[in-house]
N, CA, C and O atoms as CSV, one atom per row, in Angstrom:
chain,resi,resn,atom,element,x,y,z
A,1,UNK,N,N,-143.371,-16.730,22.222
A,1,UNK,CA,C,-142.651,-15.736,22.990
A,1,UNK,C,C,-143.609,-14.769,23.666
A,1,UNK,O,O,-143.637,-14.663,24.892
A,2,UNK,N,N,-144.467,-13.997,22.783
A,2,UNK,CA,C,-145.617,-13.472,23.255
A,2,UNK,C,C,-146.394,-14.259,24.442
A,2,UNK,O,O,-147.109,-13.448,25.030
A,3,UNK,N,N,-146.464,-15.127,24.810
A,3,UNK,CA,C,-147.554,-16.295,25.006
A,3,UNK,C,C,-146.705,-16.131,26.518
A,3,UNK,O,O,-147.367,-16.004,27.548
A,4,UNK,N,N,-145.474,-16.143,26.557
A,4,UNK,CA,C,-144.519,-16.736,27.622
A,4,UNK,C,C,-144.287,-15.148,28.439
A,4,UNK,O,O,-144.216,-14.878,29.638
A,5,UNK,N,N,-144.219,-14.390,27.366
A,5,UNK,CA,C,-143.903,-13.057,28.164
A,5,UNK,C,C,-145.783,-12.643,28.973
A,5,UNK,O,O,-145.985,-12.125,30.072
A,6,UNK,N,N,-146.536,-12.969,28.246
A,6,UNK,CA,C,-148.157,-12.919,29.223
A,6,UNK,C,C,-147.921,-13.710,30.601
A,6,UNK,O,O,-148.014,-13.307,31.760
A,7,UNK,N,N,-147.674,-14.635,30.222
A,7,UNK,CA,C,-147.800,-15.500,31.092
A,7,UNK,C,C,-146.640,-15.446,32.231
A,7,UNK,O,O,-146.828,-16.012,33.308
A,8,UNK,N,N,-145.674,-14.885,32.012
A,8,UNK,CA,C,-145.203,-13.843,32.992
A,8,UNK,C,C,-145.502,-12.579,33.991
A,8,UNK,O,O,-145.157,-12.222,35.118
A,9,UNK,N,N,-146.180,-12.199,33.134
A,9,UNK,CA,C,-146.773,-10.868,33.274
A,9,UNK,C,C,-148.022,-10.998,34.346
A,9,UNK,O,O,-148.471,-10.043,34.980
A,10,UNK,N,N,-148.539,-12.477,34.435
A,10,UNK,CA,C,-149.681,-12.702,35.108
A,10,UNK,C,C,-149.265,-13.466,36.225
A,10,UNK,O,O,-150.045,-13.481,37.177
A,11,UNK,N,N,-148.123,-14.157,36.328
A,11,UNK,CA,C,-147.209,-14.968,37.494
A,11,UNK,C,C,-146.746,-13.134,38.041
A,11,UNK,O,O,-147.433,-12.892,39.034
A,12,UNK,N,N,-146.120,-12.277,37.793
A,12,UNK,CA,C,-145.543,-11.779,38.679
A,12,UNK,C,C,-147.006,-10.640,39.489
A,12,UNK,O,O,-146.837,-10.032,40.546
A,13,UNK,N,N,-148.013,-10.612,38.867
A,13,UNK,CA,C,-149.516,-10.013,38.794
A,13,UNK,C,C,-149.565,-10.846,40.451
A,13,UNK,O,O,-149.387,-10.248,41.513
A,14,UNK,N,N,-149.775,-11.952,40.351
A,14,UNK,CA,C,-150.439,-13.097,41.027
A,14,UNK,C,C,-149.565,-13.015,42.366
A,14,UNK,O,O,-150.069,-12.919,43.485
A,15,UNK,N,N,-147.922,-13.075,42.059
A,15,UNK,CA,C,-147.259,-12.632,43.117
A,15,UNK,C,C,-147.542,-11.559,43.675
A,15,UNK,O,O,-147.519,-11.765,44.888
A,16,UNK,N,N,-147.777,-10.598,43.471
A,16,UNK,CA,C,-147.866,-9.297,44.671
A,16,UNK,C,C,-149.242,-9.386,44.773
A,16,UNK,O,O,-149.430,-8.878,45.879
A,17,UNK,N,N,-150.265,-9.682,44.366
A,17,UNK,CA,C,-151.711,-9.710,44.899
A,17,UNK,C,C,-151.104,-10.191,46.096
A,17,UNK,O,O,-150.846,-9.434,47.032
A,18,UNK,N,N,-150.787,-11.810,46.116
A,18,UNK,CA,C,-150.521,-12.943,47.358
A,18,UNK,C,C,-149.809,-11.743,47.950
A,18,UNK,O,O,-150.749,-11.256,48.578
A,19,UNK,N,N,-148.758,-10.923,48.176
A,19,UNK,CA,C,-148.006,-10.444,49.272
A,19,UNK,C,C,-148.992,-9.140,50.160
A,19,UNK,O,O,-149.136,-8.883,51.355
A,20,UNK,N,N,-149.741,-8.298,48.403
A,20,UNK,CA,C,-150.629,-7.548,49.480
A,20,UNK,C,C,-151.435,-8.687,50.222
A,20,UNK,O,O,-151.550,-8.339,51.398
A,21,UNK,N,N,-151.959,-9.750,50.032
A,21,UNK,CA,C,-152.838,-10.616,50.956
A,21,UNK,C,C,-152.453,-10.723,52.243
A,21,UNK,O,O,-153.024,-10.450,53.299
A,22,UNK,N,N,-151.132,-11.272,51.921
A,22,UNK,CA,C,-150.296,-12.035,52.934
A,22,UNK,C,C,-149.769,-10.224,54.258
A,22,UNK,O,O,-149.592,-10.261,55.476
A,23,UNK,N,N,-149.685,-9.005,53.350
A,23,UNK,CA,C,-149.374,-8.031,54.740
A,23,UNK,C,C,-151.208,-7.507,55.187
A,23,UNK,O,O,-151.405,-6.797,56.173
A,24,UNK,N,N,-152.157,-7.905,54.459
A,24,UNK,CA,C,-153.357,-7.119,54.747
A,24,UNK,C,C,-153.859,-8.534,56.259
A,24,UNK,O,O,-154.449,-8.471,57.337
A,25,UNK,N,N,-153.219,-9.573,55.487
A,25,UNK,CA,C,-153.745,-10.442,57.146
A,25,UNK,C,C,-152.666,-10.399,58.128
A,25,UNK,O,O,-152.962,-10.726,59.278
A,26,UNK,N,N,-151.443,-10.046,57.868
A,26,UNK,CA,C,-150.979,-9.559,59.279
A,26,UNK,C,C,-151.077,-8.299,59.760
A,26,UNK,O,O,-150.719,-8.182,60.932
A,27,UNK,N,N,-151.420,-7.402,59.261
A,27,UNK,CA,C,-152.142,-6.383,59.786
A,27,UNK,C,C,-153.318,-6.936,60.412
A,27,UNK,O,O,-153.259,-7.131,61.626
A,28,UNK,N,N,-154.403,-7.228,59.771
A,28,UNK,CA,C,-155.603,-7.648,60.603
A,28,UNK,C,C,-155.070,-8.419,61.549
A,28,UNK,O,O,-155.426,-7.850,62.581
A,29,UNK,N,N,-154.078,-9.893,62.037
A,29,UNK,CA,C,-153.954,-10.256,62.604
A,29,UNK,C,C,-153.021,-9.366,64.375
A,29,UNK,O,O,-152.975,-9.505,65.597
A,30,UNK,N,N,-152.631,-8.742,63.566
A,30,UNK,CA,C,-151.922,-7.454,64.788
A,30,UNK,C,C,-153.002,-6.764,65.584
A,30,UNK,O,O,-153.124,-6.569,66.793
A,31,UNK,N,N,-153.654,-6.493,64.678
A,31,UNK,CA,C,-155.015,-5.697,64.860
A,31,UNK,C,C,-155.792,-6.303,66.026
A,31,UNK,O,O,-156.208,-5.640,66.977
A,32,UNK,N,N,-155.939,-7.519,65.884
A,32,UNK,CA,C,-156.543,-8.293,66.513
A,32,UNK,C,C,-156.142,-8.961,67.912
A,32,UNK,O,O,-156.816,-8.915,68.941
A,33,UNK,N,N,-154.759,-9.666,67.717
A,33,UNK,CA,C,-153.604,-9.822,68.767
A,33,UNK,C,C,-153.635,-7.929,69.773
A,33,UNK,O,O,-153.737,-7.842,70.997
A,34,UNK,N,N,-153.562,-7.176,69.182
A,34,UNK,CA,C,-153.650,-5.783,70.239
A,34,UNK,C,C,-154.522,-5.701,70.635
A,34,UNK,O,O,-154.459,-5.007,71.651
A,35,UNK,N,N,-155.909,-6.197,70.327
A,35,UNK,CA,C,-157.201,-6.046,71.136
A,35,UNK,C,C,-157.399,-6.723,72.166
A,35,UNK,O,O,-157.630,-6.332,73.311
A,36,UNK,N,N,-157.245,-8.469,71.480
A,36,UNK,CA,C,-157.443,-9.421,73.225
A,36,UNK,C,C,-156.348,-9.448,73.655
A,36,UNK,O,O,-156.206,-10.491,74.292
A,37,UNK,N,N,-155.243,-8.701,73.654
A,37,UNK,CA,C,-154.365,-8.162,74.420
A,37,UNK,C,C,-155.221,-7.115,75.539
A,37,UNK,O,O,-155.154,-7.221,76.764
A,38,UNK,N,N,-155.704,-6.505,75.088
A,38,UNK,CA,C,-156.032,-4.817,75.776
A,38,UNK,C,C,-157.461,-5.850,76.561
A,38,UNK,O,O,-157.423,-6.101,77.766
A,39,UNK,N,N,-158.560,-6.315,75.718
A,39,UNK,CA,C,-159.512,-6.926,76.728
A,39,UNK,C,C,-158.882,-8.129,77.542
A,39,UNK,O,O,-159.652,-8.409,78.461
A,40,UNK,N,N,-158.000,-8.770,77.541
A,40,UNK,CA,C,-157.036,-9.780,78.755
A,40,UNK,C,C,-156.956,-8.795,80.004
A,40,UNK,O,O,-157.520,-8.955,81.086
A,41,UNK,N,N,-156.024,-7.603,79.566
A,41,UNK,CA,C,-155.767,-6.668,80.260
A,41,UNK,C,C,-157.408,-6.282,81.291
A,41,UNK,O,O,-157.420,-6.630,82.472
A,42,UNK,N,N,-158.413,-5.711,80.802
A,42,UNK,CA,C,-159.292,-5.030,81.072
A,42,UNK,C,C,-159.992,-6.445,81.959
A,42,UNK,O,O,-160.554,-5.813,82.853
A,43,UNK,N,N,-160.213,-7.498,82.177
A,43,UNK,CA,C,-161.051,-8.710,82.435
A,43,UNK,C,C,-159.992,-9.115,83.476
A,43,UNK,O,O,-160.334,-9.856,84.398
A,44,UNK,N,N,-158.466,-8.581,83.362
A,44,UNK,CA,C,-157.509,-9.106,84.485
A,44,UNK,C,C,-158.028,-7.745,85.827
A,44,UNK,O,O,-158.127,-7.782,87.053
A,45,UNK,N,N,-158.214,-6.839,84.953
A,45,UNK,CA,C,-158.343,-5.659,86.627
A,45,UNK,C,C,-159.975,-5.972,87.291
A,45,UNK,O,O,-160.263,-5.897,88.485
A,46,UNK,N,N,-160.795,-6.288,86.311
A,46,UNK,CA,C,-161.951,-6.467,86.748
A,46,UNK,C,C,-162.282,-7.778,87.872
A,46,UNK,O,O,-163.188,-7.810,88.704
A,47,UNK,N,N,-161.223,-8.840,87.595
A,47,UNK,CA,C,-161.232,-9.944,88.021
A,47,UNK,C,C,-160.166,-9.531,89.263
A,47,UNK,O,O,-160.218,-10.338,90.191
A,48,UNK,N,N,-159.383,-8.626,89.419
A,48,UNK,CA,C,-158.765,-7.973,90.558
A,48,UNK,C,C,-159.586,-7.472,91.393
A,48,UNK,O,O,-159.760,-7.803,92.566
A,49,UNK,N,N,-160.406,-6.177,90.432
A,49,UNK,CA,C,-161.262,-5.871,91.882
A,49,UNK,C,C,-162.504,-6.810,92.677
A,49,UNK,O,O,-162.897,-6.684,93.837
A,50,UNK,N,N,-162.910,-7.672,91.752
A,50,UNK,CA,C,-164.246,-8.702,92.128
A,50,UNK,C,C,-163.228,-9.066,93.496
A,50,UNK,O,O,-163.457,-8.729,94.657
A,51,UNK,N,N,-162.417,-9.604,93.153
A,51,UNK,CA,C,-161.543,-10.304,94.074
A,51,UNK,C,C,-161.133,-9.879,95.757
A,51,UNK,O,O,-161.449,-10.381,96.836
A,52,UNK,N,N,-160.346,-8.797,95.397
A,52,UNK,CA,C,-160.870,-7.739,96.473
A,52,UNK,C,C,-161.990,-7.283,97.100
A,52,UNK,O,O,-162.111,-7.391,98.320
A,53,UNK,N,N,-162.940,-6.717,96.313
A,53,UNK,CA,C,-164.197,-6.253,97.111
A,53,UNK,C,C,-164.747,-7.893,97.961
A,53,UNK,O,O,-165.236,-7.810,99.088
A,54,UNK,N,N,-164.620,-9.045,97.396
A,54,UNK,CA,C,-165.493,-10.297,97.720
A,54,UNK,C,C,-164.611,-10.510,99.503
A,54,UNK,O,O,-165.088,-10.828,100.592
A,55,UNK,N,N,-163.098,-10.135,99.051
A,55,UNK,CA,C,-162.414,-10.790,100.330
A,55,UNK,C,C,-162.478,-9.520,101.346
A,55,UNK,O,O,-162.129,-9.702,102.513
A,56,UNK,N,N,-163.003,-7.996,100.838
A,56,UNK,CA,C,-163.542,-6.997,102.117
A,56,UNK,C,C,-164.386,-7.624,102.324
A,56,UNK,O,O,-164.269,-8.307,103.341
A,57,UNK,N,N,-165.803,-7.785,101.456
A,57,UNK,CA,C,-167.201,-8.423,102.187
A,57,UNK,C,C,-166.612,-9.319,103.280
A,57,UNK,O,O,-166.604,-9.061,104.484
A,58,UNK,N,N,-166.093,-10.470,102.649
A,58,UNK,CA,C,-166.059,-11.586,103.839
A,58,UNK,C,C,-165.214,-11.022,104.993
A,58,UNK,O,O,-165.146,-11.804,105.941
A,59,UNK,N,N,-164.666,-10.060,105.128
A,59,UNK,CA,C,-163.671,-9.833,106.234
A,59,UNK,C,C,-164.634,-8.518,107.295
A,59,UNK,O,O,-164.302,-8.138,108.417
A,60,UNK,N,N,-165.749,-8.097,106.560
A,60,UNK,CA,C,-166.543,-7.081,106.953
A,60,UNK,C,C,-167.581,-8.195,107.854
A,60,UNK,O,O,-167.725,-8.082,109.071
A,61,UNK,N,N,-168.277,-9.296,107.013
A,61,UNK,CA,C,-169.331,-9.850,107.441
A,61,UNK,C,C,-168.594,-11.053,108.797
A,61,UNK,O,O,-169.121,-11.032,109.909
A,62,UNK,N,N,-167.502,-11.926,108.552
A,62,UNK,CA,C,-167.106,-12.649,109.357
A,62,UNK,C,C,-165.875,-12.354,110.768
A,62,UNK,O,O,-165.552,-13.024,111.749
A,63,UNK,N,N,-165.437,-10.943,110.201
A,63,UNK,CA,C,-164.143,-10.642,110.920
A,63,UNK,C,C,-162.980,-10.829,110.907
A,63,UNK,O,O,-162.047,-10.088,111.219
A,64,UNK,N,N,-163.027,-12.529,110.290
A,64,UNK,CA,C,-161.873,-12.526,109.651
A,64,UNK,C,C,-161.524,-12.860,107.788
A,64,UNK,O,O,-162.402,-13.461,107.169
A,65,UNK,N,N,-160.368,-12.474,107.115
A,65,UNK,CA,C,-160.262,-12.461,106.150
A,65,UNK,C,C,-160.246,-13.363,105.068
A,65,UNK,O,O,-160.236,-14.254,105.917
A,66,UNK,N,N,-160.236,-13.839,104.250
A,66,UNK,CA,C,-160.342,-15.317,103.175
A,66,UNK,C,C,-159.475,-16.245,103.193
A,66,UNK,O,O,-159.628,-17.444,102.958
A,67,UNK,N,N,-157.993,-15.323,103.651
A,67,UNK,CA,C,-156.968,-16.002,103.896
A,67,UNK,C,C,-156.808,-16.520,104.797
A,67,UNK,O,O,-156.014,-17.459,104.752
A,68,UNK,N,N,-157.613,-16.119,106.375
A,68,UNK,CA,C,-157.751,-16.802,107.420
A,68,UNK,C,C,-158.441,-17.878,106.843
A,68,UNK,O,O,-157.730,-18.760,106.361
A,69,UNK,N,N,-159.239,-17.968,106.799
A,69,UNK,CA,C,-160.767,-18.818,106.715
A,69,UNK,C,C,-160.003,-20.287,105.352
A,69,UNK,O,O,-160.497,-21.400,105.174
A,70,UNK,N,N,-158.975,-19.815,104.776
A,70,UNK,CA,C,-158.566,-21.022,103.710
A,70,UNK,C,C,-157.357,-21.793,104.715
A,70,UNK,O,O,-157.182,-23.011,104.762
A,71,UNK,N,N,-156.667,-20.873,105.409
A,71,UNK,CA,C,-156.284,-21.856,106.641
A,71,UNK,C,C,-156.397,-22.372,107.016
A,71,UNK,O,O,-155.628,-23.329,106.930
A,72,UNK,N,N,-157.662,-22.411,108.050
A,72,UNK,CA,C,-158.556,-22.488,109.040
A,72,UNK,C,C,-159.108,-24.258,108.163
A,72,UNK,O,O,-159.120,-25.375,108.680
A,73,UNK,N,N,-159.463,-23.879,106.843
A,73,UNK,CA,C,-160.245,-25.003,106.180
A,73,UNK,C,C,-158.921,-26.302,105.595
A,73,UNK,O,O,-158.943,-27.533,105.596
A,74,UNK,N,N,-157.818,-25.235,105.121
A,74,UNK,CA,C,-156.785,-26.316,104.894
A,74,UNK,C,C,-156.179,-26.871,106.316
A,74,UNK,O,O,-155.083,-27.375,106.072
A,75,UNK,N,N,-156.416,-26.938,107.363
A,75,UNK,CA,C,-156.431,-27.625,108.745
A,75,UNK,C,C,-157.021,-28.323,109.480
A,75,UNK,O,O,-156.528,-29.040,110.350
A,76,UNK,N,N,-158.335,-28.172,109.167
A,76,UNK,CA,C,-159.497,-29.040,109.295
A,76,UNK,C,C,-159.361,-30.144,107.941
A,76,UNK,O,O,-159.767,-31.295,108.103
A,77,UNK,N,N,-158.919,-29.831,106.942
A,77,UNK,CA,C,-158.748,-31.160,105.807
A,77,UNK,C,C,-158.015,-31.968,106.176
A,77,UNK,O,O,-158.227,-33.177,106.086
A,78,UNK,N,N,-156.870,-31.370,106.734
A,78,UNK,CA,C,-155.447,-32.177,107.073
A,78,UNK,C,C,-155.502,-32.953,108.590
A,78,UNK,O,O,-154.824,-33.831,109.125
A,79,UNK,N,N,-156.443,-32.307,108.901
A,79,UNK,CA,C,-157.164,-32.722,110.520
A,79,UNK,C,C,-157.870,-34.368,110.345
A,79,UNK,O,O,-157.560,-35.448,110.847
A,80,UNK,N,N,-158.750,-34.028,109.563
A,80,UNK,CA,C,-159.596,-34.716,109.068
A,80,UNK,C,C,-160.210,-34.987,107.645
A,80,UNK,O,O,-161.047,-34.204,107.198
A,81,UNK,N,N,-159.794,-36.110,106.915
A,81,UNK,CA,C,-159.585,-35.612,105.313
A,81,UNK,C,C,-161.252,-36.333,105.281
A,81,UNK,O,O,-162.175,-35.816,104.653
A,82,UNK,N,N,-161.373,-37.552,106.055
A,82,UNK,CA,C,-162.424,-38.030,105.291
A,82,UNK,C,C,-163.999,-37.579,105.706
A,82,UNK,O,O,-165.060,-37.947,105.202
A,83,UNK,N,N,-163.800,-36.844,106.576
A,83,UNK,CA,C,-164.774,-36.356,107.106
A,83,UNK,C,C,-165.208,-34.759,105.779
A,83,UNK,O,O,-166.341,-34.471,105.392
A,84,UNK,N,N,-164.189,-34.195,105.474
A,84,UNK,CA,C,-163.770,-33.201,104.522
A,84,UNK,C,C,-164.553,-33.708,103.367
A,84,UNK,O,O,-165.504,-33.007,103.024
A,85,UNK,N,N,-164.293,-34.942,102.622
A,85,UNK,CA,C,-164.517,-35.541,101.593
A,85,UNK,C,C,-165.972,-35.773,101.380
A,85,UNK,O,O,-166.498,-35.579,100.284
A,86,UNK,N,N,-166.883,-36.353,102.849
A,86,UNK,CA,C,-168.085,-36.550,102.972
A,86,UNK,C,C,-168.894,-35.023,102.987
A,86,UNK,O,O,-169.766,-34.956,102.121
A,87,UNK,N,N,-168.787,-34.186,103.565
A,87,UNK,CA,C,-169.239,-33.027,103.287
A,87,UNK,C,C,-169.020,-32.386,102.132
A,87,UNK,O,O,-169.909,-31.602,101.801
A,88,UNK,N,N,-167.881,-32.514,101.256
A,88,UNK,CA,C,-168.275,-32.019,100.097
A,88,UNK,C,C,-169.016,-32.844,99.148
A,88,UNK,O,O,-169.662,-32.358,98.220
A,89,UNK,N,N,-168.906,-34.269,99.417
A,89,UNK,CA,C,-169.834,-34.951,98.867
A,89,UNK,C,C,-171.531,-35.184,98.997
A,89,UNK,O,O,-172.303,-35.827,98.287
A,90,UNK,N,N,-171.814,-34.137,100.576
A,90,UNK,CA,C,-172.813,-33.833,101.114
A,90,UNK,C,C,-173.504,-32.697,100.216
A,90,UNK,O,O,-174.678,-32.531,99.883
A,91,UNK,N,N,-172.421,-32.036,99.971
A,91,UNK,CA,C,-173.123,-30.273,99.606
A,91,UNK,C,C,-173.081,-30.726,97.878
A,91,UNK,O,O,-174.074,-30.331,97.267
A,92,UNK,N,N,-172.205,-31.386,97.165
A,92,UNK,CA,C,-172.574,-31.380,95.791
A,92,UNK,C,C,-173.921,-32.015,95.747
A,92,UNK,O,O,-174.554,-31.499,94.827
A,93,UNK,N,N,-174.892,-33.285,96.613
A,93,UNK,CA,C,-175.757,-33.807,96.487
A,93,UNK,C,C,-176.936,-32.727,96.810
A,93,UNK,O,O,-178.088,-32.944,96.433
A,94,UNK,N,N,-176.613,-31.665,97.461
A,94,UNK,CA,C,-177.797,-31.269,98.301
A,94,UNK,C,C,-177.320,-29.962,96.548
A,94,UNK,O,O,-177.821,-30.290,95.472
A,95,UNK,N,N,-176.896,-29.368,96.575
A,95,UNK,CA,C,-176.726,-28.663,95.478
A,95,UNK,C,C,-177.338,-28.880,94.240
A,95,UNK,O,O,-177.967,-28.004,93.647
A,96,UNK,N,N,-177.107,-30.472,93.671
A,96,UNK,CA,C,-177.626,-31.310,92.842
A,96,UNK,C,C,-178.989,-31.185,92.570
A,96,UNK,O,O,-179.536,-31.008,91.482
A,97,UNK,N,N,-179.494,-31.302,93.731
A,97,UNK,CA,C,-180.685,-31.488,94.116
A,97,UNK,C,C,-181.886,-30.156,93.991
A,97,UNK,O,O,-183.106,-30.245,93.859
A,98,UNK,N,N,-181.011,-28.930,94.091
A,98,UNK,CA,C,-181.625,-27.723,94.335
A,98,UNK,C,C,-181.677,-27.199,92.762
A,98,UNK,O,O,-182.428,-26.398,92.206
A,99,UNK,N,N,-180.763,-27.848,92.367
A,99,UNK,CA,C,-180.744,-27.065,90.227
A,99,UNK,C,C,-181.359,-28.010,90.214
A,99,UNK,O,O,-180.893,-28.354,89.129
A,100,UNK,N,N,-182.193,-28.992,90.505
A,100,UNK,CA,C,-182.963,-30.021,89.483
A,100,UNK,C,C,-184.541,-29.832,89.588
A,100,UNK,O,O,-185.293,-30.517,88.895
């Protein structure tokens, strides 16, 4: 009886250790989920402004804007696909060539 009432005593011990376990890792896990939440956030505005400032440059240096110029290139593809295909197959070789 003694033996059974210990051995109780150490099953219900064992249970709440496991539950503090089980709320100390969802805390840490909250903890954690709110951070690369907040750096997603912080890497989304940064990747906003890169974005922006890159499509002033090009609209400062060429005159016209990125959105022209992806037009301009999705028309010339559709113009001419295989000619399209050989030049980028031109510039990955010559590229290739320059990291090696």
């Amino acid at each position: 009886m003694e033996g059974t009432l210990a051995a109780e005593g150490r099953k219900i011990e064992v249970e709440k250790a496991v539950e503090r376990a089980a709320t100390v890792a969802q805390d840490v896990m909250s903890r954690v989920a709110t951070g690369a939440a907040e750096q997603a956030g912080d890497l989304a505005k940064q990747v906003q402004r890169l974005a922006t400032d890159t499509d002033r440059h090009v609209e400062e240096y060429t005159g016209k804007s990125s959105a022209a110029w992806m037009n301009d290139a999705s028309r010339l593809i559709k113009k001419h696909p295989w000619q399209a295909v050989a030049l980028g197959a031109l510039l990955l070789y010559v590229l290739g060539k320059l990291r090696a």
